[in-house]
ZAVEXKE-21756 format. One record per residue (C-alpha): x, y, z; residue number from 1. Coordinates in Angstrom, 1 decimal, decimal comma. Layout:
<pts>
<pt><east>X</east><north>Y</north><up>Z</up><num>NUM</num></pt>
...
</pts>
This chain:
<pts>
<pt><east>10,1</east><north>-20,4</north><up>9,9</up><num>1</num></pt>
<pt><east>9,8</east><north>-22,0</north><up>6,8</up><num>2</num></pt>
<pt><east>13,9</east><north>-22,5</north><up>6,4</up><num>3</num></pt>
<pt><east>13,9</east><north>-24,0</north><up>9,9</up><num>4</num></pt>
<pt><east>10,6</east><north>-26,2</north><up>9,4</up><num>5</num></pt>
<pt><east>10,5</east><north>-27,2</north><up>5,7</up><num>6</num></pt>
<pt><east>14,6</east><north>-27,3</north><up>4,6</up><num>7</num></pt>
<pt><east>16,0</east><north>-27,8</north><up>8,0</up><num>8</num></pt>
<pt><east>13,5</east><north>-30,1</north><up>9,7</up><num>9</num></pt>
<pt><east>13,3</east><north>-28,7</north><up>13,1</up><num>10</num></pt>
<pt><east>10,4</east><north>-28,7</north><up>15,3</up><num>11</num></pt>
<pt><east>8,1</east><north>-26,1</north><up>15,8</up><num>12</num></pt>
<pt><east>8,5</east><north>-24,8</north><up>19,1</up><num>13</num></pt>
<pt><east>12,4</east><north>-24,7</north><up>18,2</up><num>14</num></pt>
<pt><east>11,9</east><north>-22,7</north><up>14,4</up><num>15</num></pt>
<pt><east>9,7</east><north>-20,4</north><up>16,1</up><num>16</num></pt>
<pt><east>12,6</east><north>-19,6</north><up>19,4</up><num>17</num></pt>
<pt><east>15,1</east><north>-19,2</north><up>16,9</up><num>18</num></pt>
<pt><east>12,9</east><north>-16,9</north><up>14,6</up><num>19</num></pt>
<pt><east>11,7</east><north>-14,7</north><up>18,0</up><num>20</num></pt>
<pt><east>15,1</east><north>-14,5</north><up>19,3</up><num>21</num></pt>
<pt><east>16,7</east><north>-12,7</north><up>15,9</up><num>22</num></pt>
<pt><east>13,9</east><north>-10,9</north><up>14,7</up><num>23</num></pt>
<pt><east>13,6</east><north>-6,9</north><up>16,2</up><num>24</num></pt>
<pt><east>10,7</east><north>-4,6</north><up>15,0</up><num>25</num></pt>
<pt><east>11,2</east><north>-1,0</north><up>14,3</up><num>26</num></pt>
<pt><east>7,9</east><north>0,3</north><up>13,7</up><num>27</num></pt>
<pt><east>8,1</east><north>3,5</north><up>11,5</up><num>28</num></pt>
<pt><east>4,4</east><north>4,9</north><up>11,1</up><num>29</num></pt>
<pt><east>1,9</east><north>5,1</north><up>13,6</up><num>30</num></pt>
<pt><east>-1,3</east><north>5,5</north><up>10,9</up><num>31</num></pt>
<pt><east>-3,2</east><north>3,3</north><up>11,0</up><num>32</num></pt>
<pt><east>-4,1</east><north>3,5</north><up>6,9</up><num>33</num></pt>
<pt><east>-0,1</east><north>3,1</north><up>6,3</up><num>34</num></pt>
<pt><east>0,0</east><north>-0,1</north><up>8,3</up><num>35</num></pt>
<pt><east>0,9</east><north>-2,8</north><up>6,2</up><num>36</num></pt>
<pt><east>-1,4</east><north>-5,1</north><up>5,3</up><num>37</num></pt>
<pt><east>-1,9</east><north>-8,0</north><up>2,6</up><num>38</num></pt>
<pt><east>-5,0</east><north>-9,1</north><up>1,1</up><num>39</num></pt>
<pt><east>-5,2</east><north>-12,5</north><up>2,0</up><num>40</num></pt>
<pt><east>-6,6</east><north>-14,3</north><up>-1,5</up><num>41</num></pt>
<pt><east>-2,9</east><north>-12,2</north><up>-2,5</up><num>42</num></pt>
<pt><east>-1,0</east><north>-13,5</north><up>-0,3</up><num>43</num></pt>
<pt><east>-1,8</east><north>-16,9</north><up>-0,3</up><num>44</num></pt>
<pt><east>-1,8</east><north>-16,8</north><up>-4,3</up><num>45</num></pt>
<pt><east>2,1</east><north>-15,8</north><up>-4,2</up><num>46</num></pt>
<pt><east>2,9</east><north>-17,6</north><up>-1,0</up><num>47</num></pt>
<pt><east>0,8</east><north>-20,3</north><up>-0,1</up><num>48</num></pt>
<pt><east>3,2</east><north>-22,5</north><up>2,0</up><num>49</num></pt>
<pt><east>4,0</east><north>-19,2</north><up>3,6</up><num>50</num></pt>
<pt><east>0,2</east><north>-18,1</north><up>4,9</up><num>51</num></pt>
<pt><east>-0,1</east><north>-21,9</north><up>5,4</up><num>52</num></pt>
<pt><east>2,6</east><north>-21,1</north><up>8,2</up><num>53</num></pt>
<pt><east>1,3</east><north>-17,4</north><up>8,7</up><num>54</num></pt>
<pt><east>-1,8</east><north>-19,4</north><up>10,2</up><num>55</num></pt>
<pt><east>-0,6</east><north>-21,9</north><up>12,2</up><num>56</num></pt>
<pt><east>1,3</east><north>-19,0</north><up>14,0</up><num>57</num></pt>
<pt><east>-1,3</east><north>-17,4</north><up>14,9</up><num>58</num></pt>
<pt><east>-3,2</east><north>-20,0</north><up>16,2</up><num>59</num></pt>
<pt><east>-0,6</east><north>-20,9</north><up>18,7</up><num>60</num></pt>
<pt><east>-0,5</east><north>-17,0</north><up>19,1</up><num>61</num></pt>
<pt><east>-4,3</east><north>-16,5</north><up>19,7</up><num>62</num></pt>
<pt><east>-4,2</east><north>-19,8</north><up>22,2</up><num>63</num></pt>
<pt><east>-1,7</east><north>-17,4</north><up>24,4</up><num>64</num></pt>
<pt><east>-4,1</east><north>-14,9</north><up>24,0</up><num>65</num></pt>
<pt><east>-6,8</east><north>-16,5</north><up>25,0</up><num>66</num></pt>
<pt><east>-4,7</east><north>-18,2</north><up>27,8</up><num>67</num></pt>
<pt><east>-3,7</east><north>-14,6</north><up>29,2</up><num>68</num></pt>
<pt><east>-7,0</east><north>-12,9</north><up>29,1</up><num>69</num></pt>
<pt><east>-9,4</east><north>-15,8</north><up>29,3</up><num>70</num></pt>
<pt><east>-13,2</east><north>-14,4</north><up>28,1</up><num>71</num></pt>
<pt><east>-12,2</east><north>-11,7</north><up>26,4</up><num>72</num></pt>
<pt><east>-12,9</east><north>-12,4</north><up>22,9</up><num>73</num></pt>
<pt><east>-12,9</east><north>-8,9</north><up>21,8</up><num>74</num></pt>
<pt><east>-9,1</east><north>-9,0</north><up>22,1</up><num>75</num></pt>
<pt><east>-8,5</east><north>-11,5</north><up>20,5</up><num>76</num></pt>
<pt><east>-10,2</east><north>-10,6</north><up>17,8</up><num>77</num></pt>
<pt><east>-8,1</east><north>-7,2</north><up>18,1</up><num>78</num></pt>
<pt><east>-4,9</east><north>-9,0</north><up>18,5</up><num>79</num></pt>
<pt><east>-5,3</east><north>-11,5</north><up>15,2</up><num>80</num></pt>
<pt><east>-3,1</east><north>-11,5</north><up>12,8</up><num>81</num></pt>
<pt><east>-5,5</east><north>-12,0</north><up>10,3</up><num>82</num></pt>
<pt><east>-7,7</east><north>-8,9</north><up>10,0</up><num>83</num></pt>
<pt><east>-11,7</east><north>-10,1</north><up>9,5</up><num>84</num></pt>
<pt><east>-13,1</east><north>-6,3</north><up>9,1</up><num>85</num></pt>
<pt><east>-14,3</east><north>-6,2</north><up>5,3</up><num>86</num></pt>
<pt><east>-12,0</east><north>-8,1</north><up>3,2</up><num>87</num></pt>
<pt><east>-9,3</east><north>-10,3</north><up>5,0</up><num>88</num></pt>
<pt><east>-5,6</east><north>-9,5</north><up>5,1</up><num>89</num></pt>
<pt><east>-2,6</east><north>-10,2</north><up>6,9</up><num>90</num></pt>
<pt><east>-2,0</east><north>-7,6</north><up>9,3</up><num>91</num></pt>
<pt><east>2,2</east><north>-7,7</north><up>8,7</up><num>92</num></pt>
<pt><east>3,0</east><north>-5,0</north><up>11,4</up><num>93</num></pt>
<pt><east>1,1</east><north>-7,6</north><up>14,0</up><num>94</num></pt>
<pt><east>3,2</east><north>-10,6</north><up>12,0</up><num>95</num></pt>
<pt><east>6,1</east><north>-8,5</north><up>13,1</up><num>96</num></pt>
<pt><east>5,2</east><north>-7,9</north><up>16,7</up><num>97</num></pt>
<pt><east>4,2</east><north>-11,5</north><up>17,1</up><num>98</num></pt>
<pt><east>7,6</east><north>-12,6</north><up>15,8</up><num>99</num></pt>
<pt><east>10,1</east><north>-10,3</north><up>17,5</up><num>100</num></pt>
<pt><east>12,2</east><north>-10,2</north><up>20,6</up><num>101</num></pt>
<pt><east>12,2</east><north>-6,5</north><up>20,6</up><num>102</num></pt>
<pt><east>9,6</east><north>-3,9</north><up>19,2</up><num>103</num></pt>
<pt><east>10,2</east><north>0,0</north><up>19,2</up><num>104</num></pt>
<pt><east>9,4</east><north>3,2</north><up>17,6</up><num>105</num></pt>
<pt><east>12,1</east><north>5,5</north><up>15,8</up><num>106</num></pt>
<pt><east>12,1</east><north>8,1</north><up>18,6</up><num>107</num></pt>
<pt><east>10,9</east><north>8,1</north><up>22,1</up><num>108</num></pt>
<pt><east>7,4</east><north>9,8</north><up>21,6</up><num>109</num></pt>
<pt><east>7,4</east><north>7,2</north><up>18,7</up><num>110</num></pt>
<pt><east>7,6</east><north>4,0</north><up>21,1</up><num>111</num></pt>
<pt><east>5,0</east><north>5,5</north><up>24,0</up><num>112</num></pt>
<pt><east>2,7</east><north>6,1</north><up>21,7</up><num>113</num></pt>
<pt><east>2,9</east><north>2,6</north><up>20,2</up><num>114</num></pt>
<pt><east>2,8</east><north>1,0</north><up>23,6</up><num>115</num></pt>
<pt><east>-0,3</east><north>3,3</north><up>24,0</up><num>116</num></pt>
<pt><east>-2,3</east><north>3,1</north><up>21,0</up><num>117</num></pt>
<pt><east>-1,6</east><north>1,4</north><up>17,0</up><num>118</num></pt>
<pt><east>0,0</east><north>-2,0</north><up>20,1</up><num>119</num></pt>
<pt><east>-1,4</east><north>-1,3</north><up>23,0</up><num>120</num></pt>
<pt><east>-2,7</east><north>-5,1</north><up>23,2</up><num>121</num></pt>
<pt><east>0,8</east><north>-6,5</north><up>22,3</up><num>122</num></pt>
<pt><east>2,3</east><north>-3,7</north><up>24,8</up><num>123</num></pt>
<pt><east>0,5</east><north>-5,0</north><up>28,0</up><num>124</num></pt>
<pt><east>0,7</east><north>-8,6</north><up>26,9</up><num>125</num></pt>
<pt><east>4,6</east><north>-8,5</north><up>26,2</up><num>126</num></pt>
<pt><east>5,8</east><north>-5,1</north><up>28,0</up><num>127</num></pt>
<pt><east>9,3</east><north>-6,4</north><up>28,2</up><num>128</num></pt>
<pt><east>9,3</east><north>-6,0</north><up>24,4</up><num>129</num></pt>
<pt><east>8,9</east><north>-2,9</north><up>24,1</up><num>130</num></pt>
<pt><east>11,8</east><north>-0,4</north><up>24,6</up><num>131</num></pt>
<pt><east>12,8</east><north>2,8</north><up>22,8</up><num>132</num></pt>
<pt><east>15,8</east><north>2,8</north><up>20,9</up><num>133</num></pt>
<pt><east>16,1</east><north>6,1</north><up>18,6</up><num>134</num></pt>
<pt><east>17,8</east><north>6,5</north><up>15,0</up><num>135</num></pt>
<pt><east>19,4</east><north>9,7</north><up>16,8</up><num>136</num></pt>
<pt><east>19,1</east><north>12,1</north><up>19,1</up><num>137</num></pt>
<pt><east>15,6</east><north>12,7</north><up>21,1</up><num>138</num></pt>
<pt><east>15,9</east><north>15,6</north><up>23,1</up><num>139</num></pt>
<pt><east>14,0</east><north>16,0</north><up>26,1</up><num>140</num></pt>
<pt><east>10,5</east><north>18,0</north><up>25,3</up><num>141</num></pt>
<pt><east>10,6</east><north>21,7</north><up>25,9</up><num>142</num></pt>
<pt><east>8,0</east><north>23,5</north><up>26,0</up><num>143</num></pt>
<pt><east>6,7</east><north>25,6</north><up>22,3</up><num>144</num></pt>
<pt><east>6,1</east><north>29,0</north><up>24,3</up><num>145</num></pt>
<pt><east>9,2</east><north>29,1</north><up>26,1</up><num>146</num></pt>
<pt><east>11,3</east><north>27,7</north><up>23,3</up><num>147</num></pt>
<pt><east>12,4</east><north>30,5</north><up>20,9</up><num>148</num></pt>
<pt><east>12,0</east><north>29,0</north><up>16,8</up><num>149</num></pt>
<pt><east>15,2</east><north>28,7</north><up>15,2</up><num>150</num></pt>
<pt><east>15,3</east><north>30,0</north><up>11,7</up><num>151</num></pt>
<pt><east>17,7</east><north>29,3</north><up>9,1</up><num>152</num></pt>
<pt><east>18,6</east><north>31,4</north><up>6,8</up><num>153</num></pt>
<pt><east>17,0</east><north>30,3</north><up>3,9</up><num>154</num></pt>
<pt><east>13,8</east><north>30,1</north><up>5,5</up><num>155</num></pt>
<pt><east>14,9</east><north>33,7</north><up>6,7</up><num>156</num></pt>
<pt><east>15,3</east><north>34,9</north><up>3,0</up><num>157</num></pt>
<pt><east>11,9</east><north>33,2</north><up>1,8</up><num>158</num></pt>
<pt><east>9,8</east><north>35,0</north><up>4,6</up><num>159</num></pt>
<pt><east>11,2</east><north>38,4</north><up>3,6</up><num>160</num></pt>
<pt><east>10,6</east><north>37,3</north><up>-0,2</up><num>161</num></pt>
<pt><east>7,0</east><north>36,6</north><up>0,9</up><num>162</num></pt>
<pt><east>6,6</east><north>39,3</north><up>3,3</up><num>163</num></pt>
<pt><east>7,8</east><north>42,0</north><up>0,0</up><num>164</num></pt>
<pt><east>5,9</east><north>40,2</north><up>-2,8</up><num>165</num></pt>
<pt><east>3,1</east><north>41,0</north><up>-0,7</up><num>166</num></pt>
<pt><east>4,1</east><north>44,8</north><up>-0,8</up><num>167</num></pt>
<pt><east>4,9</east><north>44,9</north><up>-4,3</up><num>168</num></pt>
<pt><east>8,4</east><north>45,9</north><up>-3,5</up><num>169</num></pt>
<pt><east>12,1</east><north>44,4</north><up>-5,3</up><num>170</num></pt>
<pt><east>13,8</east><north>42,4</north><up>-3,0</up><num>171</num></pt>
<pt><east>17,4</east><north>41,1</north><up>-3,5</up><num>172</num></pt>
<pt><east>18,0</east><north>37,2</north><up>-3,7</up><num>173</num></pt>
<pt><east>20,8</east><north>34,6</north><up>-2,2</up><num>174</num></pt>
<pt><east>24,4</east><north>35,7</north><up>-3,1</up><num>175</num></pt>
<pt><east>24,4</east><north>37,0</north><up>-6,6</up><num>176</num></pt>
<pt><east>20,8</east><north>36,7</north><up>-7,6</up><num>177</num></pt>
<pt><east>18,8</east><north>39,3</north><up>-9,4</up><num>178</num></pt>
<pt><east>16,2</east><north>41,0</north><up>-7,4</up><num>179</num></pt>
<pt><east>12,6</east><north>39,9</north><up>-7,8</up><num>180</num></pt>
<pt><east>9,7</east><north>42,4</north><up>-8,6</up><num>181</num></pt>
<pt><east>6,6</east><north>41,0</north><up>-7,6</up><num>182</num></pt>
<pt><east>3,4</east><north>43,1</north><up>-7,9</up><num>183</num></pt>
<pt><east>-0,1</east><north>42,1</north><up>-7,8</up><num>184</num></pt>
<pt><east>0,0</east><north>39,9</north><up>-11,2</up><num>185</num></pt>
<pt><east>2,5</east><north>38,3</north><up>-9,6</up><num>186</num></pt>
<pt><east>5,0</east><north>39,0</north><up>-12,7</up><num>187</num></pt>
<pt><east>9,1</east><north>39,6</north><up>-12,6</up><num>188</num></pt>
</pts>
């Protein structure tokens, strides 16, 4: 936005089209606490011309908001992108959300629970957004008491070295490894 507005000289409405139209979101974390976010006397102290622009967006933002849900004011304090709850700060994964074309999780479970909880707002104000799109494969769930655990065989080796230590008894290591002794001191 700033490119388009301040070196290129376009007009709003047309910086901010082009911005929505390349930007995607990938959201990785669904904890709340590990939700980026930037004090605001910070951020405007490094980027001023940047939370100049960080507010004019969501105005115009807020103004849909308010446009879509008329009355409730509860969401659009939810929906802000700048957060008022104790100290103020730029709420960067909401920044992100607000300036995409698409927003996702990594895996499916990932994206529903987004649509359903950290975004629900942005999910039922923009639900063509929102799609899944995984870094690989997300099988389909199965349930824990009908799927048998797979065990590698490290793991295999470190549960028989756990299960003996507890015994007190040698037990012989990977390929080519001495034994461990392990007795109640815990000593070799």
């Amino acid at each position: 936005m700033r490119l388009f507005v301040d070196e290129h000289g376009l007009p709003w409405e047309e910086a901010w089209d082009l911005t929505v139209r390349t930007f995607g979101y990938t959201n990785h974390t669904l904890m709340p606490e590990a939700l980026e976010t930037w004090p605001l006397p910070l951020f405007g102290e490094l980027l001023p011309r940047h939370l100049e622009l960080v507010y004019e967006i969501n105005r115009r933002f807020l103004d849909e908001v308010r446009a879509r849900f008329p009355g409730d004011d509860a969401r659009v304090a939810r929906m802000s992108l700048i957060g008022e709850g104790g100290a103020k700060s730029v709420r960067m994964a909401y920044l992100a959300t607000v300036g995409s074309h698409a927003i996702n999780g990594v895996a499916a479970l990932h994206t529903h629970l987004l649509e359903d909880s950290v975004l629900r707002d942005f999910h039922q104000m923009w639900p063509e957004r929102f799609s899944n799109k995984t870094n690989g494969v997300t099988p389909p769930p199965v349930s824990r008491a009908r799927q048998p655990r797979a065990e590698c065989a490290h793991h295999a080796r470190h549960r028989q070295r756990v299960g003996d230590a507890a015994g007190g008894t040698a037990t012989a290591g990977a390929a080519g490894r001495r034994p461990r002794r392990s007795g109640p001191s815990g000593a070799r």
